[in-house]
Phi, psi and omega in degrees: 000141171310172152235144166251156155224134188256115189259110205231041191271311168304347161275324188313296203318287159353290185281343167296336199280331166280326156320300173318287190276008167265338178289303194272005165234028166294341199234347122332294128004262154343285211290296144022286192274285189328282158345268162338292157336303199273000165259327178287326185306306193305294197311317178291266202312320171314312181290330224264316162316293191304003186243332184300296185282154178265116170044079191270110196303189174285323180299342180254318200277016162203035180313298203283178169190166181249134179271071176305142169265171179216199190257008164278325167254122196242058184225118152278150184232146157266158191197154154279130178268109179290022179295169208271112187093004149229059177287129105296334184297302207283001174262335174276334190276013156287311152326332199242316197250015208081158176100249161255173156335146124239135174320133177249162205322319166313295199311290157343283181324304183307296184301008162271323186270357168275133182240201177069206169303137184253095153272355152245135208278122189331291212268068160261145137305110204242115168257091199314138165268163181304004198247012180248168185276134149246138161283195204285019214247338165115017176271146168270125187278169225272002201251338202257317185303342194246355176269327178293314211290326199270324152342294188294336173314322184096007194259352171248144169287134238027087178280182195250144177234152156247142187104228157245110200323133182272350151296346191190064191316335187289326201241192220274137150303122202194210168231141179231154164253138166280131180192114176050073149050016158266153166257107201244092155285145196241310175233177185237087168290170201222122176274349197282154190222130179306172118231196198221148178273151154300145187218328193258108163259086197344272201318337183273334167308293191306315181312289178283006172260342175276280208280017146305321210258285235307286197326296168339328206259308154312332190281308193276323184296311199302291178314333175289306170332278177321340183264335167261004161287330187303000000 
């Protein structure tokens, strides 16, 4: 009867020297498909405002960025951004997680500048009347904020007051314009504190644009790799 016989001494070296070079560029590699992964993540959650958010500006609709990894650190991070005079994170994380209210930067500012008796309380709520301008994003805009701010200065005409009209005790403490001995409110303060439901579900976007994509993206770092390791 034949015999075959299998000589695998001319093979072994071959196959260790791919062993060897799938071990040193696997975490390349990884780090690749990570990257990549993280990008994706980003485009999907960036895009994922407009179906969450109500009419969500350009400044939200490019909210996320990527922390990129490399093969010594095998962590891509997706994030919002918190740099200091473009926060988004903090305005997102209500979006995502819920909770309450927190006074926003006008508001502070404006309930800061009363001075003399204080009729409205430091941490209050200023809640826009029909007569103040929102962009399109539902905000109150920078052109009516800046229009109060310079009022309350005394250099415009109808000029701005904070507090509670002394004339007219009936009606709520807030900010009003004056004009020909009439009173027009723009906000209402309020101590009651809003909150906000969670809507965006971050993790679950990002969670699923990573396991769609990573394999792929490994399987192709990996093969490249390897083809330039050779």
């Amino acid at each position: 009867m034949a015999n075959i016989t299998l000589d695998i001494q001319s093979e072994l070296p071959k196959a260790i020297r791919w062993t060897d070079a799938m071990t040193t560029q696997l975490p390349f590699a990884i780090s690749q498909a990570l990257n990549a992964s993280a990008f994706d993540a980003r485009t999907a959650l960036n895009g994922s405002t407009r179906q969450y958010f109500d009419r969500p500006n350009r400044f939200t609709q490019s909210a996320f960025l990527v922390q990129k990894t490399n093969k010594r650190e095998l962590e891509a991070i997706v994030y919002a951004n918190a740099q200091q005079g473009r926060d988004r994170a903090r305005y997102l994380r209500y979006g995502i997680q819920g909770g309450e209210r927190r006074q926003k930067g006008f508001e502070k500012k404006f309930l800061g500048e009363i001075v003399g008796t204080r009729t409205i309380p430091s941490n209050a709520q200023l809640v826009p009347t029909s007569l103040v301008k929102l962009d399109g994003s539902g905000n109150v805009s920078l052109s009516t904020i800046k229009r109060i701010q310079k009022g309350l200065s005394g250099k415009a005409r109808g000029g701005f007051f904070i507090g509670q009209p002394r004339n007219n005790p009936g009606l709520p403490p807030g900010i009003y314009r004056r004009s020909r001995e009439q009173l027009f409110p723009y906000f209402i303060a309020t101590t009651e504190r809003g909150s906000y439901r969670p809507r965006l579900p971050m993790a679950e976007i990002g969670s699923k644009a990573v396991q769609r994509r990573f394999g792929g993206y490994l399987r192709s770092s990996l093969e490249k790799a390897l083809a330039t390791a050779r």
